[in-house]
MMTF fields as JSON, N, C-alpha, C and O atoms, coordinates in Angstrom:
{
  "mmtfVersion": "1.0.0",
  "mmtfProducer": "UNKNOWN",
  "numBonds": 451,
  "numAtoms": 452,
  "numGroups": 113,
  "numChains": 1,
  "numModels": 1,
  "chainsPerModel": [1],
  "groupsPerChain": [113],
  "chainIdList": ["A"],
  "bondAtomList": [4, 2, 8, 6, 12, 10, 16, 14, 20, 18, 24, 22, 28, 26, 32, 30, 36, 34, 40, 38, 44, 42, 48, 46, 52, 50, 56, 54, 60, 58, 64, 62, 68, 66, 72, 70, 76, 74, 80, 78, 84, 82, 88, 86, 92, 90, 96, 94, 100, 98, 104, 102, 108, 106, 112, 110, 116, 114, 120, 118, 124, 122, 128, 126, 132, 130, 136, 134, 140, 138, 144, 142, 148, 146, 152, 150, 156, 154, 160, 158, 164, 162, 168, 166, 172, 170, 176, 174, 180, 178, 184, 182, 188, 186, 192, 190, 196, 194, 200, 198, 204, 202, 208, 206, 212, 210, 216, 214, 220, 218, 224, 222, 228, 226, 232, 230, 236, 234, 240, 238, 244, 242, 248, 246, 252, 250, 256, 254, 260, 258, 264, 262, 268, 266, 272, 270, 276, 274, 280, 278, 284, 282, 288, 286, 292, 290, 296, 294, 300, 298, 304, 302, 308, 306, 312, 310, 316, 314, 320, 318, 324, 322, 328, 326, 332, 330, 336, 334, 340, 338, 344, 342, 348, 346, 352, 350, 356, 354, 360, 358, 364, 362, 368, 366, 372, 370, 376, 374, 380, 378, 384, 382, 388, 386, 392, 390, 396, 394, 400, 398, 404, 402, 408, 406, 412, 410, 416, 414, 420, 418, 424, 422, 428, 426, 432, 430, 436, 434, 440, 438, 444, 442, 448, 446],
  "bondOrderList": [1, 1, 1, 1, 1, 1, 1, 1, 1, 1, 1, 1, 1, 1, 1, 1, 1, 1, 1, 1, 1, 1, 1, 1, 1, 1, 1, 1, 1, 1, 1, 1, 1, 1, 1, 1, 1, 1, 1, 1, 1, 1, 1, 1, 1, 1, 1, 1, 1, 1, 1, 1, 1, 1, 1, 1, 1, 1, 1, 1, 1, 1, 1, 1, 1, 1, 1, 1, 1, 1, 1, 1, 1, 1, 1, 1, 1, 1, 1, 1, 1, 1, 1, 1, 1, 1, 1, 1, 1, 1, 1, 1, 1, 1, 1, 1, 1, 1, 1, 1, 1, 1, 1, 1, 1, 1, 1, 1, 1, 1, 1, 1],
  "groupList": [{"groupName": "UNK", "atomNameList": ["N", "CA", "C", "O"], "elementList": ["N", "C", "C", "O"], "formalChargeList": [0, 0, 0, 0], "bondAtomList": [1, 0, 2, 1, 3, 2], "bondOrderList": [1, 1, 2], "singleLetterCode": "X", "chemCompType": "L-PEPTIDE LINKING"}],
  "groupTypeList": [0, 0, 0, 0, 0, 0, 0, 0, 0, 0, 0, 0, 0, 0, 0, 0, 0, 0, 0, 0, 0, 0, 0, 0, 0, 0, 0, 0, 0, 0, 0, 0, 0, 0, 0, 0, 0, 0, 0, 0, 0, 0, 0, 0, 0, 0, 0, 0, 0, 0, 0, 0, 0, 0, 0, 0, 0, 0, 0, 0, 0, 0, 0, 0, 0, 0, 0, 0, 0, 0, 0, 0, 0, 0, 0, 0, 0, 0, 0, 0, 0, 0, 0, 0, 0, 0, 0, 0, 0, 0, 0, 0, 0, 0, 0, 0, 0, 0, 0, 0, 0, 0, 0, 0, 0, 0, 0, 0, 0, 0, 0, 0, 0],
  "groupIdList": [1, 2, 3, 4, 5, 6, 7, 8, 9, 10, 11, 12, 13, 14, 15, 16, 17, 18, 19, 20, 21, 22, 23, 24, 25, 26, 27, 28, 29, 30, 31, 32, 33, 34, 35, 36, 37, 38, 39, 40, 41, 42, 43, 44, 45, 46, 47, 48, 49, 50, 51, 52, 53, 54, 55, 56, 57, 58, 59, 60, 61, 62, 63, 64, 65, 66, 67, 68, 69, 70, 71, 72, 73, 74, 75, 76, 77, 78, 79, 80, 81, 82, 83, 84, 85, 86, 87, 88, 89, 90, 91, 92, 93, 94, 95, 96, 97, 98, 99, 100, 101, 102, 103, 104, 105, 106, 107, 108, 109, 110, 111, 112, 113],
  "secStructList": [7, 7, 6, 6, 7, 7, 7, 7, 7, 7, 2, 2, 2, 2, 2, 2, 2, 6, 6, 2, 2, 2, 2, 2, 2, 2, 2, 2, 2, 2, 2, 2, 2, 2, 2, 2, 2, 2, 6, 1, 7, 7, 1, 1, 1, 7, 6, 6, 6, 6, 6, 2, 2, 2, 2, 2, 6, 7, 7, 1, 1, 7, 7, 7, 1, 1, 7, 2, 2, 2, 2, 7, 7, 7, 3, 3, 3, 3, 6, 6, 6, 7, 7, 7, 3, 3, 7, 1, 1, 7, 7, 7, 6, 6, 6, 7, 5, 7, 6, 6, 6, 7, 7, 5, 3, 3, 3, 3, 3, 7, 7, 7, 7],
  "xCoordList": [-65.996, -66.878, -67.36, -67.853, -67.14, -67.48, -69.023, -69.544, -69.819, -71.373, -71.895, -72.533, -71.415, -72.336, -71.399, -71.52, -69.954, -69.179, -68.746, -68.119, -69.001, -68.671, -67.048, -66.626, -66.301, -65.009, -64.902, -64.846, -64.81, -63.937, -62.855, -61.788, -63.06, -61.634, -61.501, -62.46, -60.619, -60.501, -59.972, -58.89, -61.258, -60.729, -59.01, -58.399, -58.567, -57.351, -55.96, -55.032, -56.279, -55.521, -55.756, -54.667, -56.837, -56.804, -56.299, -55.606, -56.374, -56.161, -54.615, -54.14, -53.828, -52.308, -51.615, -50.867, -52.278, -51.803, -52.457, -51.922, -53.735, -54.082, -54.434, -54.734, -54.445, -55.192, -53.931, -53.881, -53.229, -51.992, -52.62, -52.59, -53.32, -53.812, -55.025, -55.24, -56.044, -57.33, -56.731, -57.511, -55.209, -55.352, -54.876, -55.329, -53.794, -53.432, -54.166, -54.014, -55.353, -56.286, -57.725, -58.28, -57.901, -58.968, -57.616, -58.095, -56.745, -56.119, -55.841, -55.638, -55.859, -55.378, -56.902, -57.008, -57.703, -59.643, -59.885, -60.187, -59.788, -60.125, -59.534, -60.063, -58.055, -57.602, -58.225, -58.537, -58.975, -60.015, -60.946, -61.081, -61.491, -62.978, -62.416, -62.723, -61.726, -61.561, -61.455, -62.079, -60.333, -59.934, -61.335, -61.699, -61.824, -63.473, -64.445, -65.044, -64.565, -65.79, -64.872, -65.451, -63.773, -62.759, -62.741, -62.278, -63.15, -63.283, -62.179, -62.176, -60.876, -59.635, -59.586, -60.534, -58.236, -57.774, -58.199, -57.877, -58.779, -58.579, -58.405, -58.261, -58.354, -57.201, -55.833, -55.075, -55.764, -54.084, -53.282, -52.217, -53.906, -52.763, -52.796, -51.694, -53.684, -53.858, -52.489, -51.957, -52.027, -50.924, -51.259, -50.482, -53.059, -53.413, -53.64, -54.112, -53.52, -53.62, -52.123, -51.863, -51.479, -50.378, -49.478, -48.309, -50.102, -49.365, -50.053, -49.481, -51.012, -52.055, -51.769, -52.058, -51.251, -50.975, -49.417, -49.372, -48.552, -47.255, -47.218, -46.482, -47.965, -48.267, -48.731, -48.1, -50.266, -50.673, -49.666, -49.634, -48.881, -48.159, -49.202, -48.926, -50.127, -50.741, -49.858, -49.048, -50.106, -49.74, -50.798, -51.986, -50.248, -51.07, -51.266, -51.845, -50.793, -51.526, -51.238, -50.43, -51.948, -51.674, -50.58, -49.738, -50.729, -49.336, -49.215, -49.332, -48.977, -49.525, -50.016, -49.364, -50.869, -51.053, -50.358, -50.238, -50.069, -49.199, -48.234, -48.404, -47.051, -45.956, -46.117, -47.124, -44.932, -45.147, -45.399, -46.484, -44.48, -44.569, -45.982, -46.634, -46.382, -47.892, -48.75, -49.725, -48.399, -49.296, -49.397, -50.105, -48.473, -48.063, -49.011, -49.211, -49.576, -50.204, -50.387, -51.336, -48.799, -48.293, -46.604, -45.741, -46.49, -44.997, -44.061, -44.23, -43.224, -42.95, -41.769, -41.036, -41.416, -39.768, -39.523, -40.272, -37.974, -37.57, -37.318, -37.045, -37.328, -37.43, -35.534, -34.922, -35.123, -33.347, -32.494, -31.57, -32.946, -31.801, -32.65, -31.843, -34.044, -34.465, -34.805, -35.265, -34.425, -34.968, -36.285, -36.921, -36.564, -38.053, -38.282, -37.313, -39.735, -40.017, -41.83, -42.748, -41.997, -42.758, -43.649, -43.133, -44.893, -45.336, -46.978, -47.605, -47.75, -49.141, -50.058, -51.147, -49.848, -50.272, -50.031, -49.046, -51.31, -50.609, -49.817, -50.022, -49.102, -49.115, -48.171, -47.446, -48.834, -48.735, -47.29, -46.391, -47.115, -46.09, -45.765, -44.779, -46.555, -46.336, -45.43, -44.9, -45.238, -44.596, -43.611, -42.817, -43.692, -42.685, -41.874, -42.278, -40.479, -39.449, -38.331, -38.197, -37.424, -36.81, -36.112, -35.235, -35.969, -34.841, -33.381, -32.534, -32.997, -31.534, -30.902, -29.726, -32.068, -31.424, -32.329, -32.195, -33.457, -34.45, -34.922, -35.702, -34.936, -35.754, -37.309, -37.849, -38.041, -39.487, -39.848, -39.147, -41.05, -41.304, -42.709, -43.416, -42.634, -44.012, -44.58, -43.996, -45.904, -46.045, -45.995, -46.369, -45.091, -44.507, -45.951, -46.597, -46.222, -47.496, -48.437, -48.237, -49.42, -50.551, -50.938, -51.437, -50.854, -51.141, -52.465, -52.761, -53.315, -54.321, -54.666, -54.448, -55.097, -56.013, -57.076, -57.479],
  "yCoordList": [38.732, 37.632, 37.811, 38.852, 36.54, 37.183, 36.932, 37.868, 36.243, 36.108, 37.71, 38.382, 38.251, 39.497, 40.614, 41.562, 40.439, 41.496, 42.263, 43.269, 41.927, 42.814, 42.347, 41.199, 43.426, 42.781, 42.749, 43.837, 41.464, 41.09, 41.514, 41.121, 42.497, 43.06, 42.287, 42.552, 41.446, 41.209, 42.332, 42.916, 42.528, 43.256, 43.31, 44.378, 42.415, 42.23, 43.028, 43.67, 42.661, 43.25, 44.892, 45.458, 45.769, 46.518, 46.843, 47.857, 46.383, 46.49, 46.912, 47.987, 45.592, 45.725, 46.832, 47.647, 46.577, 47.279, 48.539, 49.29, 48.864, 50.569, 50.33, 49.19, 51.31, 51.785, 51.401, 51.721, 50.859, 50.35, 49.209, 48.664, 48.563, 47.302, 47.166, 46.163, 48.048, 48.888, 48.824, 48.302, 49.343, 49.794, 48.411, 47.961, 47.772, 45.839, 45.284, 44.751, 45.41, 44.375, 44.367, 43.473, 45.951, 46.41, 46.159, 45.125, 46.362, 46.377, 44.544, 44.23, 43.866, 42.066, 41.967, 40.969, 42.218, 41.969, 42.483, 41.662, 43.195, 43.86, 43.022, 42.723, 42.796, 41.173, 40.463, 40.292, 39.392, 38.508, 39.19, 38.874, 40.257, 40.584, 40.753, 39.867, 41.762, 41.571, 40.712, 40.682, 39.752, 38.601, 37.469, 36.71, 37.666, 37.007, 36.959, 36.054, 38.46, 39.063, 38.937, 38.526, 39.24, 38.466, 37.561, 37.322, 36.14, 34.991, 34.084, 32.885, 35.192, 34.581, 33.377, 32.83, 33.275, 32.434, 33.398, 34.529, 33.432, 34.635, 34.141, 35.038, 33.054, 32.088, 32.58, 33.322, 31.901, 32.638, 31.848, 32.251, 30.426, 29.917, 30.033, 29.798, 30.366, 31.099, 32.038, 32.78, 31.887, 32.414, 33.891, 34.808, 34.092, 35.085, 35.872, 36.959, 35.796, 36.385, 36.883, 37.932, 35.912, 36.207, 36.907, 37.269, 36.991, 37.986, 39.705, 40.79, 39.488, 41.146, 41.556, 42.716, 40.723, 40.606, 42.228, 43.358, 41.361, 41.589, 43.14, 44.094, 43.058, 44.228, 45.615, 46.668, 45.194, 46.372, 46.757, 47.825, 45.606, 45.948, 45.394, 45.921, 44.58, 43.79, 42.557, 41.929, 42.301, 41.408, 40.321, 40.493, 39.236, 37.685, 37.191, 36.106, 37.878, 37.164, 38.291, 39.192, 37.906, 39.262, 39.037, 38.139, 39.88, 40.226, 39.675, 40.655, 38.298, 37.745, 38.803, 39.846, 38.777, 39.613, 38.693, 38.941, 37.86, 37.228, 36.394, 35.862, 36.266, 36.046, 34.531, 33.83, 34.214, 32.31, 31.963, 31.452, 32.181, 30.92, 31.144, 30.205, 32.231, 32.442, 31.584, 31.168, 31.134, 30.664, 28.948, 28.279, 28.588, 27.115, 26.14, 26.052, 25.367, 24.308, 22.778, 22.116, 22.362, 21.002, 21.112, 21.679, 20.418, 20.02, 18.698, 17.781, 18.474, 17.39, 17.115, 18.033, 15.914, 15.383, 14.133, 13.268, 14.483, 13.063, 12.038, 12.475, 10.999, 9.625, 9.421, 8.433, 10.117, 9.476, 10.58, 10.27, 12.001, 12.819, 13.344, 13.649, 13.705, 14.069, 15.677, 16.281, 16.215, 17.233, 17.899, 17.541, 18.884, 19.232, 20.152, 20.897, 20.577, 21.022, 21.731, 20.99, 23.082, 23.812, 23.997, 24.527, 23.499, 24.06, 24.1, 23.075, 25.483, 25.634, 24.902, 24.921, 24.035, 23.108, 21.981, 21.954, 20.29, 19.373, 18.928, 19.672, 18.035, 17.877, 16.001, 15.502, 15.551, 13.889, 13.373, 13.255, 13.048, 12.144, 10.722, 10.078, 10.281, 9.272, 9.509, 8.613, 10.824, 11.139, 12.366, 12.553, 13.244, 13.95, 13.386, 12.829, 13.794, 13.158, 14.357, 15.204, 14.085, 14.971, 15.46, 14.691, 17.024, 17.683, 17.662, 18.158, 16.886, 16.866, 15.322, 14.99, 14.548, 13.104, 12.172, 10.948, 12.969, 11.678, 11.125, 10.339, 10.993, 10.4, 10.617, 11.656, 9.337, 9.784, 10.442, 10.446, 11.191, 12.566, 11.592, 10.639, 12.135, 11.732, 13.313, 14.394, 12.975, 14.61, 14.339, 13.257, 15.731, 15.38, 15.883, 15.419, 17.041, 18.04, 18.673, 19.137, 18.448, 19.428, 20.455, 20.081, 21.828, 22.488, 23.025, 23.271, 23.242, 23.553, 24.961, 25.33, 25.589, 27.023, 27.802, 28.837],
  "zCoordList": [38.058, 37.748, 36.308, 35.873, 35.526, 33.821, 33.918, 33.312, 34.319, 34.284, 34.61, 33.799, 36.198, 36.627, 36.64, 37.416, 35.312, 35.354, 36.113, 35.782, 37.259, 38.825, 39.25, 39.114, 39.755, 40.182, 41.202, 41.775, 42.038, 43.798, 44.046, 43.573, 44.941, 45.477, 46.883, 47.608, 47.437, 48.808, 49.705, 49.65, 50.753, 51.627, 52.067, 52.062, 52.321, 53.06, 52.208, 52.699, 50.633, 49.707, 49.846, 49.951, 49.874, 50.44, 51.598, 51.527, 52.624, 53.744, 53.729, 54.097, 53.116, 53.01, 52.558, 53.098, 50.818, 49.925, 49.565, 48.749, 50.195, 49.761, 48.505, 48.153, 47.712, 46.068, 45.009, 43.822, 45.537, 44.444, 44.358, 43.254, 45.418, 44.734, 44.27, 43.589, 44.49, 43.913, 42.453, 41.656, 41.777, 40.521, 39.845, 38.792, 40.711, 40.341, 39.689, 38.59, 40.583, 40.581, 39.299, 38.66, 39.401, 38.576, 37.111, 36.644, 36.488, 35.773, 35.361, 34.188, 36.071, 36.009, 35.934, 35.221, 36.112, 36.103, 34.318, 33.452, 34.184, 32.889, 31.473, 30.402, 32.104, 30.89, 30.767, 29.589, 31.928, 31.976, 30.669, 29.487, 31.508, 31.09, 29.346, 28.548, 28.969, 27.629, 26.65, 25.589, 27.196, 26.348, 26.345, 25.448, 27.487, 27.038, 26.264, 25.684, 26.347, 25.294, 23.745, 22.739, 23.719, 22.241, 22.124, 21.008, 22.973, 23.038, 22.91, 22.632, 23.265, 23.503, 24.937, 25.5, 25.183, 26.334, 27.462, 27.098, 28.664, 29.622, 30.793, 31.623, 31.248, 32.045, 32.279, 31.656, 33.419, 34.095, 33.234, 32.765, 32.958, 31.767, 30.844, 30.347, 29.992, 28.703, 28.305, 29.131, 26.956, 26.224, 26.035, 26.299, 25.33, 25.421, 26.67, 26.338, 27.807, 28.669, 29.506, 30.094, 29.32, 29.861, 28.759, 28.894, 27.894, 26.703, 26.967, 26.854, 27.224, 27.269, 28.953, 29.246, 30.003, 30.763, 30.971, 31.457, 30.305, 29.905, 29.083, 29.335, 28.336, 27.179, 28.19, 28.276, 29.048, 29.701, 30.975, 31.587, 31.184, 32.455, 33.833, 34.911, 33.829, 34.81, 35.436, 34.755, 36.759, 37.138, 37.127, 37.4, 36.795, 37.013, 37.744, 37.697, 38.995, 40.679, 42.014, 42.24, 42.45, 43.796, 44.498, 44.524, 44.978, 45.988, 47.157, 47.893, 48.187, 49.365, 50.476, 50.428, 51.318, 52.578, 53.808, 55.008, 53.236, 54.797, 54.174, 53.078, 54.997, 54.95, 54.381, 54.471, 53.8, 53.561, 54.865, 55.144, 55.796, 56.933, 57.489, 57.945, 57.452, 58.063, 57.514, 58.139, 55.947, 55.252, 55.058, 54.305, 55.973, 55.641, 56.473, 57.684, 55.266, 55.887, 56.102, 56.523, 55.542, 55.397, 55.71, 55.04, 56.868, 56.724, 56.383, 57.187, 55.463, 54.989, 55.472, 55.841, 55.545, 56.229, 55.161, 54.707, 54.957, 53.766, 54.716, 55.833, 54.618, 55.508, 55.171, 55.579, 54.682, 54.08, 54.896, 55.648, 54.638, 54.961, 55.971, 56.849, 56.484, 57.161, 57.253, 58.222, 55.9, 55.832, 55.309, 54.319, 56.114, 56.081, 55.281, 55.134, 54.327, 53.656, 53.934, 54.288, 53.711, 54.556, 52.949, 51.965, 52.982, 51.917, 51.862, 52.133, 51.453, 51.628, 51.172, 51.746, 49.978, 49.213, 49.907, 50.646, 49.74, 50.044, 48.706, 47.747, 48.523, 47.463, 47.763, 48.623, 46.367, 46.153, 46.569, 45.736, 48.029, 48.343, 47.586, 47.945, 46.607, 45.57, 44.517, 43.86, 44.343, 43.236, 43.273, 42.352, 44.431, 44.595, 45.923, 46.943, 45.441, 46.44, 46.322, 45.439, 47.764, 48.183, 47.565, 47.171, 47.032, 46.079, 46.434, 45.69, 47.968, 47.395, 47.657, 47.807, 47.655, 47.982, 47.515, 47.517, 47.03, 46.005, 46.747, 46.208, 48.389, 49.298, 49.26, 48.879, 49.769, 50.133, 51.075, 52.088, 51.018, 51.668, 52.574, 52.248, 53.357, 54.674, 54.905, 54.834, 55.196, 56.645, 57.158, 57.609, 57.762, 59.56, 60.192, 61.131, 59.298, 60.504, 59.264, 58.141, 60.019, 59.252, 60.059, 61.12, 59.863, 60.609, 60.332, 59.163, 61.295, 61.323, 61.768, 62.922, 61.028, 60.774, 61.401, 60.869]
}
């Protein structure tokens, strides 16, 4: 957190990953915190970050604790070829369409949590 400088570790990442992700995480936290107080980019999209990122050897996002399919919370079906598409995000059926036939996409299912 850059206001009370304290770093959030999620339990679960522990849980999974042990002190490899204790060192991930404190190591991808410290880019933030630096490139801040430098008053660089310290955003995951930031150039500067994903450059100091690269340099210290940090990763830019954690490691999942559960599998994709565990994690899926929209299922989509093309109305043309009928194939389905599993994805955690909803995302704008106005404007994305099916990657192998350009068909429009519906949800079939929302799964609930």
């Amino acid at each position: 957190m850059l206001k009370s400088h304290n770093i959030e570790i999620n339990p679960k990442q522990y849980q999974v990953y042990k002190e490899q992700a204790v060192k991930e995480i404190v190591l991808h936290e410290l880019c933030h915190y630096h490139l801040h107080l430098e008053g660089k980019g310290y955003q995951h999209r930031d150039q500067d970050f994903k450059q100091l990122c690269k340099k210290v050897g940090a990763k830019r996002h954690c490691k999942p604790t559960e599998e994709y399919e565990d994690r899926v919370n929209y299922i989509y079906q093309c109305l043309n070829c009928k194939r389905t598409f599993k994805r955690i995000r909803k995302v704008n059926t106005r404007k994305m369409r099916c990657g192998r036939c350009k068909g429009k996409l519906i949800i079939k299912e929302h799964v609930h949590r």
